[in-house]
C-alpha positions in Angstrom: 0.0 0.0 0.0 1.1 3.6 -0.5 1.2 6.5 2.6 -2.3 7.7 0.5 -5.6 6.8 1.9 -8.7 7.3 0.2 -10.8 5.8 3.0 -9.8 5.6 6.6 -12.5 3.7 8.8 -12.7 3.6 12.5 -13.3 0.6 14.4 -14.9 0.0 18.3 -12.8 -3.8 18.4 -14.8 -4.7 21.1 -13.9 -8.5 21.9 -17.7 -9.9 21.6 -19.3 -7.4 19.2 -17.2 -4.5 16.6 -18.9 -1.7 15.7 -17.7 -0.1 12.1 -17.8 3.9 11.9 -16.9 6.3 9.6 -16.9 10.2 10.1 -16.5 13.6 8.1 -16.9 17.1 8.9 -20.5 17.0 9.2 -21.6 13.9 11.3 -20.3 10.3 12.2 -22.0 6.8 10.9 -22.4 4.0 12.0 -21.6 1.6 9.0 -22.2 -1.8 10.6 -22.1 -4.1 14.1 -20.5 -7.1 13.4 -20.1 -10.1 15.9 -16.7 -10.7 17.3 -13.7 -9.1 15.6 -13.6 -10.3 11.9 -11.5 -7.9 10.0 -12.4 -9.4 6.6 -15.9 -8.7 7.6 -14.8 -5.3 8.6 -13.4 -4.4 5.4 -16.1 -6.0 3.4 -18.3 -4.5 5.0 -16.6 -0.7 4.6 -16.0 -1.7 0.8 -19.4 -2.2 0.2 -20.5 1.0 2.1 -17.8 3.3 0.0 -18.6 1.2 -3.3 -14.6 1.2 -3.4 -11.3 -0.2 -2.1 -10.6 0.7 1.9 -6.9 0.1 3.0 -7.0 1.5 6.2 -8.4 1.9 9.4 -8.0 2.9 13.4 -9.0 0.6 16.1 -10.2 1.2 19.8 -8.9 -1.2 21.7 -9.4 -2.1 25.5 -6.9 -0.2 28.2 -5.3 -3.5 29.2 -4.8 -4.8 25.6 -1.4 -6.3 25.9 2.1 -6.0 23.2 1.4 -9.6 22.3 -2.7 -8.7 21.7 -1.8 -5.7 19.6 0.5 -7.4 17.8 -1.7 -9.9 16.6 -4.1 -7.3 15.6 -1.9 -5.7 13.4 -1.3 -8.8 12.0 -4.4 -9.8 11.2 -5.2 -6.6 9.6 -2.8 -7.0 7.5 -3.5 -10.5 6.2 -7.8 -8.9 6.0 -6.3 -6.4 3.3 -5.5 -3.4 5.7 -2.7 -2.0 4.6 -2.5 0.4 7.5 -4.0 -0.1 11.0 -3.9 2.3 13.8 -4.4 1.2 17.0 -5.4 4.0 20.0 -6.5 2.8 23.7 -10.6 3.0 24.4 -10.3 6.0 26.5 -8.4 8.0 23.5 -11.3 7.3 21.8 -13.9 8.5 24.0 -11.8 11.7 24.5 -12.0 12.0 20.4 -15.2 11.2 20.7 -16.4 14.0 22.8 -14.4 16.7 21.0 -11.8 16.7 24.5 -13.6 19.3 26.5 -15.4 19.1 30.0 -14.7 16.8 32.9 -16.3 13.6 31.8 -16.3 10.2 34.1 -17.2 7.6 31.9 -18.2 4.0 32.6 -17.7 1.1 30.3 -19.2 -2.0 30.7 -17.6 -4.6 28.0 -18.2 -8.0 27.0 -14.5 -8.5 29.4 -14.2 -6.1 32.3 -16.1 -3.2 33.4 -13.6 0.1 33.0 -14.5 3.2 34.2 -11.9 6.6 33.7 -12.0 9.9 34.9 -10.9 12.4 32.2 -10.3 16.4 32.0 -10.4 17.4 28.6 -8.0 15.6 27.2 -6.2 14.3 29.8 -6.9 10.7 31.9 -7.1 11.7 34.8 -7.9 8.1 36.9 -9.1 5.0 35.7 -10.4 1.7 37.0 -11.1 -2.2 35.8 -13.3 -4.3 37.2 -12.5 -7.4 35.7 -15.3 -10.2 36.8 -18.4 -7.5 36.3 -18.7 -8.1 32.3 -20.9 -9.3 29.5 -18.9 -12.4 29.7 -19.8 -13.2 33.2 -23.5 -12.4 32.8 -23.5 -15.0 30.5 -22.0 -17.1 32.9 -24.2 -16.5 35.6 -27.2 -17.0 33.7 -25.8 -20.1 32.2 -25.4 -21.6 35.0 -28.8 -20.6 36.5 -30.7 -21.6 33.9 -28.4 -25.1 33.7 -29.6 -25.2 37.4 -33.3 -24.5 36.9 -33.7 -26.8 34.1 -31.3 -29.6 35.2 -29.4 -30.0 32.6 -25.4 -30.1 31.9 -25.2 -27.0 30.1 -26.7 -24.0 27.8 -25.3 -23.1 24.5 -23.9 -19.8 24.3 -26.2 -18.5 21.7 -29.3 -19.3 23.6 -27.9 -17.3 26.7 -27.1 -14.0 25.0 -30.4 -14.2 22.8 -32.4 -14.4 26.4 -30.1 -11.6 27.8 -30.9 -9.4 25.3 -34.6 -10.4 25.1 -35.2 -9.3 28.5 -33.2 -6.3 28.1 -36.6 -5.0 25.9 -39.1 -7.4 27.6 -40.2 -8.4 31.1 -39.7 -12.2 29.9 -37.8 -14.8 27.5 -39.4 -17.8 26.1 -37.0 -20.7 26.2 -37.8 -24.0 26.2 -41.4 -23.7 26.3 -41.1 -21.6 29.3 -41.0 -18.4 30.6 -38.0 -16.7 31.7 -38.6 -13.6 33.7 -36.2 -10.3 34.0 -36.4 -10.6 37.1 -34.7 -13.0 37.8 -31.7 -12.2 35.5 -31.9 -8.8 37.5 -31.2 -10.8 40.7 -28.3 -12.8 39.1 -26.3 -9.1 38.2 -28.0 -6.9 41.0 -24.9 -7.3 44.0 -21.8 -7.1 41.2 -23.3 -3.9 39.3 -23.9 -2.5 42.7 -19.8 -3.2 43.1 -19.4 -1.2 40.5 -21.7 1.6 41.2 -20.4 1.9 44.4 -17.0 2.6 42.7 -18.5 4.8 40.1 -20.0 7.1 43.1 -16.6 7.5 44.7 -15.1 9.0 41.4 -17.7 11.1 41.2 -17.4 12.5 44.6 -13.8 12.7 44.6 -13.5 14.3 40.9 -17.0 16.3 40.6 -17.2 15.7 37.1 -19.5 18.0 34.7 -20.8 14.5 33.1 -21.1 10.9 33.4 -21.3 9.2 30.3 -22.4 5.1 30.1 -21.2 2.7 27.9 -21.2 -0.6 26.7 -23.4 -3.5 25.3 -24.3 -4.7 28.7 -25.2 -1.0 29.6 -28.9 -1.4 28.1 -30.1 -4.7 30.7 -32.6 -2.3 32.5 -31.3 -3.2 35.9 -27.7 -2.2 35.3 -29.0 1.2 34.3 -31.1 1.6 37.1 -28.4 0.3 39.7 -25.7 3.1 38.2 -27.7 6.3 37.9 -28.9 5.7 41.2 -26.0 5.1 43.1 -24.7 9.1 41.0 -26.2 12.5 41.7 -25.2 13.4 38.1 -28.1 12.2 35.4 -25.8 9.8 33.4 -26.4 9.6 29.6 -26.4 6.6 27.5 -23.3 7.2 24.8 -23.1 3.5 23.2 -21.5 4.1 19.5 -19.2 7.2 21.5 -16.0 4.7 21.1 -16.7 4.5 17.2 -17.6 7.5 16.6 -13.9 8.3 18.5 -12.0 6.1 16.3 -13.9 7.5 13.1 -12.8 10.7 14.1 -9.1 10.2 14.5 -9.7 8.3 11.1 -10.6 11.5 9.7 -7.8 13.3 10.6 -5.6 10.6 9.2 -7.2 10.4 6.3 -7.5 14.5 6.2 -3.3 15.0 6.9 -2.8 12.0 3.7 -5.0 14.3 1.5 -2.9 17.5 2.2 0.1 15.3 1.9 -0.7 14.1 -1.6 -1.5 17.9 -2.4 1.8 19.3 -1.5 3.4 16.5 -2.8 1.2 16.9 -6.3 2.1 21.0 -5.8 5.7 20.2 -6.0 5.7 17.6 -9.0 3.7 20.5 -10.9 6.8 22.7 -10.4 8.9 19.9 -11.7 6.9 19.7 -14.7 6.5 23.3 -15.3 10.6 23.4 -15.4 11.0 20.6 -17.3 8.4 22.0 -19.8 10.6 24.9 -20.5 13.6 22.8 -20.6 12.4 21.2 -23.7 10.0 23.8 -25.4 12.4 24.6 -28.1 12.2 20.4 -29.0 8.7 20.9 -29.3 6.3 21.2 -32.8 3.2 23.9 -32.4 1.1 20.9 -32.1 3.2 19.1 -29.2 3.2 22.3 -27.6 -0.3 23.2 -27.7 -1.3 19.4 -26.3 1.5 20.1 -23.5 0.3 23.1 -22.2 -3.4 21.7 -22.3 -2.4 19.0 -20.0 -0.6 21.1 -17.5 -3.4 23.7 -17.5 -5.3 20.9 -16.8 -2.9 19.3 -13.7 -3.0 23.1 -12.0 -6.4 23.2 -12.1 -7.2 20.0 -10.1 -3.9 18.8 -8.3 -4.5 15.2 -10.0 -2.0 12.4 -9.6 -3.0 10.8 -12.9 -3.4 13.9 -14.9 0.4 14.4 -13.4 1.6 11.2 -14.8 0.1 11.6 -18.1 2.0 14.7 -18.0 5.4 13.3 -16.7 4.8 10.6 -19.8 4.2 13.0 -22.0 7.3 14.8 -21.8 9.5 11.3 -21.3 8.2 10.6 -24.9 9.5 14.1 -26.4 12.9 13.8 -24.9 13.1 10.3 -25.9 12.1 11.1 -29.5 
């Protein structure tokens, strides 16, 4: 791949959903939520949005995303068809996100650990990680209860998170012919979201922020909301697409510096070619002349790369006829 990029993507990599954005100086989009981290989906995915190639793209990652991890990532990217991957923490992404202004606590409950960071502007100011309060471990828990209930050996994956989310928009899941009630997957989470919360009101009171901000996939199980905004005195507000829409924005500005890049790089080549021009006019019939000029009118006027090589070819055939 070349240092160009036509179409940098951002990418929330959570570890049981990814979320796919893209911004510009208007708004961000959401392009697609993908299960898991599948870069070739990713891409696809992007490709199909822009109707054209995409070789690049930033990625949120979790705070405690080791060397190896990010490694790997890169890796994989590159093997997907990325050509260029940029990888930024979560919190750098939130900060992006929200433009960097404000005290902001936010709270992030992922598919692996619940984090929560304290930031001023855009500085990180404290953060947290709650490793066994997660989407992984509400899975777990309801596994196992409903393993219990029903006696059997064990619940498929698939089954669990389709009854999570059900009663995260009903008071009951059907499942196996029977009724499974919210609340009793409130019960299951109540005591380790209220861990949480009770962390969560200490930064608050220790760091007075001018907003609380609430993340994550698990976020929207109505008993984890109602556990956090009432253990704050500030009204929290649901941001779930703000780590996309982070990564989309440093994107942007990638994507933004490799456009003035190729400019000044396509300024200077015209320079070249306005020297050589004159170096050979003499050479040159009133024909050759006329079609050289037209083409170089034509590379001031829109700071093309091809109309520059067509130019650059053009006078490589006169001095080598």
């Amino acid at each position: 791949m070349t240092d160009s990029l036509n179409v940098c993507v951002g990418i929330d990599a959570g570890s049981s959903e990814s979320k796919l954005a893209y911004a510009d100086n208007l708004s961000t989009r959401i392009i697609a939520v993908l299960d898991g981290l599948d870069l070739n989906a990713i891409r696809e995915e992007a490709e199909a949005f822009f109707d054209e190639p995409v070789f690049a793209c930033v990625a949120a990652v979790p705070e405690n995303f080791t060397r190896a991890q990010r490694d790997d990532l890169r890796i994989r990217a590159g093997s997907s068809g990325f050509g260029k991957i940029e990888i930024i923490p979560e919190h750098e992404a939130v900060i992006l996100g929200l433009g960097g202004s404000g005290r902001t606590l936010v709270y992030d409950l992922g598919a692996s650990a619940c984090r929560m960071f304290m930031l001023d502007g855009a500085e990180l100011i404290e953060s947290v990680t709650v490793g066994d309060v997660c989407g992984r471990e509400f899975d777990r828990k309801l596994s196992e209860y409903l393993a219990e209930r029903f006696r059997i050996e064990a619940v498929d994956v698939n089954d669990v998170r389709r009854i999570k989310h059900a009663l995260s928009e009903e008071n009951y899941a059907v499942w196996r012919e029977t009724r499974i009630l919210r609340d009793e997957l409130e019960r299951l989470l109540h005591f380790p979201v209220k861990r949480t919360g009770r962390i969560l009101s200490r930064l608050e009171r220790v760091h007075n922020p001018d907003r609380i901000i609430l993340t994550g996939g698990s976020i929207k199980v109505p008993c984890v909301w109602k556990v956090l905004t009432g253990s704050v005195s500030v009204k929290p507000e649901y941001r779930g697409n703000i780590i996309a829409e982070g990564a989309a924005s440093r994107a942007m500005t990638l994507q933004n510096g490799s456009r003035e890049a190729r400019k000044a790089d396509n300024s200077a080549k015209i320079r070249e070619l306005r020297a050589a021009i004159i170096s050979i006019e003499e050479l040159l019939t009133r024909r050759q002349k006329d079609r050289v000029y037209a083409i170089f009118r034509q590379a001031e006027g829109i700071n093309d790369s091809t109309v520059l090589a067509m130019m650059e070819n053009l006078i490589r055939e006169i001095k080598n006829a």
